[in-house]
C-alpha positions as CSV (number, residue, x, y, z in Angstrom):
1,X,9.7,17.7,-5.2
2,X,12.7,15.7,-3.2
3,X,10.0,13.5,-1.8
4,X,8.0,10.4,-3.0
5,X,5.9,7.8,-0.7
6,X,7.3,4.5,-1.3
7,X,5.4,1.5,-0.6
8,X,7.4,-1.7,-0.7
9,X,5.6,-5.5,-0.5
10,X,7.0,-8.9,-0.9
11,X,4.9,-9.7,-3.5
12,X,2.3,-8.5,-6.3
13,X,-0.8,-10.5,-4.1
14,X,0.3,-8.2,-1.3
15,X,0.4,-5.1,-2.9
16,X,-2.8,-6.4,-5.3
17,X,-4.2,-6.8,-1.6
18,X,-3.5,-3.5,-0.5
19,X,-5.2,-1.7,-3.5
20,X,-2.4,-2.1,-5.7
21,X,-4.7,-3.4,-8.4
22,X,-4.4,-0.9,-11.3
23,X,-6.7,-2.7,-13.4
24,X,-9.5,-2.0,-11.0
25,X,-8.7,1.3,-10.8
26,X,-11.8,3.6,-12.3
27,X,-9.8,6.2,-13.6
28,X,-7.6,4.7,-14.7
29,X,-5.1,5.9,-17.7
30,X,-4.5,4.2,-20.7
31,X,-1.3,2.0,-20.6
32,X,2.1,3.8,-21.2
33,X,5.1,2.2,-22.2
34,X,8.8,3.7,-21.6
35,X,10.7,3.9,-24.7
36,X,13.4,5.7,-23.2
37,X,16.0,7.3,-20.2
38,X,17.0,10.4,-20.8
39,X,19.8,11.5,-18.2
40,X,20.6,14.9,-17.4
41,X,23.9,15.2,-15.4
42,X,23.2,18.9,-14.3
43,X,19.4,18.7,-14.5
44,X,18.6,20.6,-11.1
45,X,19.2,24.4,-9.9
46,X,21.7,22.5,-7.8
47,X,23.6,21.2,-10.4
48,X,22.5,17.2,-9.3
49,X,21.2,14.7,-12.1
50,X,17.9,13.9,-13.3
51,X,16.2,11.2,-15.0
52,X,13.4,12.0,-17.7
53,X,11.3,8.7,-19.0
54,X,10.2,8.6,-21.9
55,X,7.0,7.0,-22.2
56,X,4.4,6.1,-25.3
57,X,0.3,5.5,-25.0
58,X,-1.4,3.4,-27.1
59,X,-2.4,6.3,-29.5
60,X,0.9,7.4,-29.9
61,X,1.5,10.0,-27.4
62,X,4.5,10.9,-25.7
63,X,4.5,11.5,-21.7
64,X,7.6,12.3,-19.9
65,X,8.1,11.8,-16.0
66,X,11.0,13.5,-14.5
67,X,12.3,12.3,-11.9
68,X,15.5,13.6,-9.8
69,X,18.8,11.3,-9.0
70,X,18.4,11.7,-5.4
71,X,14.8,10.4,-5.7
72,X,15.7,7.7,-7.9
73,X,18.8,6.4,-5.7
74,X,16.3,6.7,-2.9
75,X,13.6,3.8,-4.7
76,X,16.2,1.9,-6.0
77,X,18.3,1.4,-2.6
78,X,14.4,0.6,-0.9
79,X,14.0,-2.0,-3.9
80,X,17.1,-3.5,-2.9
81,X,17.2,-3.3,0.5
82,X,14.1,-6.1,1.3
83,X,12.6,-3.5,3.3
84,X,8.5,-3.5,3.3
85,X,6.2,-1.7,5.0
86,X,4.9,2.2,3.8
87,X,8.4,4.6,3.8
88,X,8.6,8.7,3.0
């Protein structure tokens, strides 16, 4: 997937205001923590980077979320940029 819905608010009481409230949620999943980043430089068919986190439950169990460079770059240029509003 080279695509992610990004959803970008001033504040947590905006987004909490826009359903954004993940205690409320009713399904949803236990807490996860990220222990760790684990970069692969050549991680796609194409040869571009990826980014695998690392992430613990409560009971102990590892998740991972992989996530491509491009994809990444993309959120992190949105976070900076002061942008808000709903952006694909």
């Amino acid at each position: 997937m080279n695509s992610i819905n990004m959803n970008v608010f001033p504040d947590a009481d905006e987004a909490t205001g826009c359903g954004f409230n993940y205690n409320e949620w009713d399904k949803r999943p236990e807490l996860i923590t990220a222990t760790e980043a684990v970069i692969v430089l050549n991680g796609t068919v194409q040869g571009l980077p990826t980014v695998d986190l690392i992430c613990v439950d409560e009971q102990g169990n590892k998740h991972v979320m992989m996530i491509t460079g491009r994809l990444l770059k993309a959120v992190v240029d949105v976070a900076f940029s002061g942008q808000q509003g709903s952006t694909k």
